[in-house]
C-alpha positions in Angstrom: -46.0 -121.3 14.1 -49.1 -120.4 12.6 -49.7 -118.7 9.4 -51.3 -115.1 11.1 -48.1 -115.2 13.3 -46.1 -115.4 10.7 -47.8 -113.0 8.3 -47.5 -110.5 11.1 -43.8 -110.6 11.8 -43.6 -110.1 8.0 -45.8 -107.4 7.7 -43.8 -105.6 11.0 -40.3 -106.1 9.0 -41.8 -104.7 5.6 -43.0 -101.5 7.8 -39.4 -101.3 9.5 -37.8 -101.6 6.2 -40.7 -99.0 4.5 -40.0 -97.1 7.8 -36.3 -97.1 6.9 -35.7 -96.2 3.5 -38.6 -93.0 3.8 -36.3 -92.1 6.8 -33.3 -92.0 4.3 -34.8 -90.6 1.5 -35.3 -87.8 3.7 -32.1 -87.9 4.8 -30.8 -87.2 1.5 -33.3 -84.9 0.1 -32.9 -82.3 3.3 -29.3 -83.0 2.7 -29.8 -81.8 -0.7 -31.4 -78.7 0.0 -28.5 -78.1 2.9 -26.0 -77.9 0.1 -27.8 -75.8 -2.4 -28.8 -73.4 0.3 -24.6 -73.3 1.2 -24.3 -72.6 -2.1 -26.2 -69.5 -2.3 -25.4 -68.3 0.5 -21.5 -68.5 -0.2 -22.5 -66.7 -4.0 -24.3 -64.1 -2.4 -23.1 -60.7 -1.5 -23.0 -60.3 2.2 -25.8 -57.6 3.8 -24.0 -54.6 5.1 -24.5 -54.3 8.5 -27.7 -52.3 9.7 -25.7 -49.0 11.6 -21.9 -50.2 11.1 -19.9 -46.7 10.5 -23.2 -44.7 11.0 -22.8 -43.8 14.7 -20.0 -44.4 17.2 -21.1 -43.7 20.8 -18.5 -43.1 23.3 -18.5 -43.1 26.8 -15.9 -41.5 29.2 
């Protein structure tokens, strides 16, 4: 084998690998943000509902 060859197979595993570990760093940081926004939204005080009890239409 010669040495370009060789330097190239390495450099395309190092950007797999690179390629990799950004992938699960995102991963974890979105999965991060998943869980605090489940959070809040379990704390929070549900909206009341925008004509609930206001009007009641019937039809006969």
């Amino acid at each position: 084998m010669e040495m370009s060859s060789m330097m190239g197979k390495q450099v395309a595993e190092l950007q797999r690998t690179l390629s990799m570990n950004l992938l699960k760093s995102q991963m974890a940081t979105q999965t991060a943000q998943v869980t605090v926004m489940m959070r809040d939204l379990q704390a929070s005080q549900p909206a009341p509902h925008p004509s609930k009890g206001h009007a009641v239409d019937i039809k006969g």
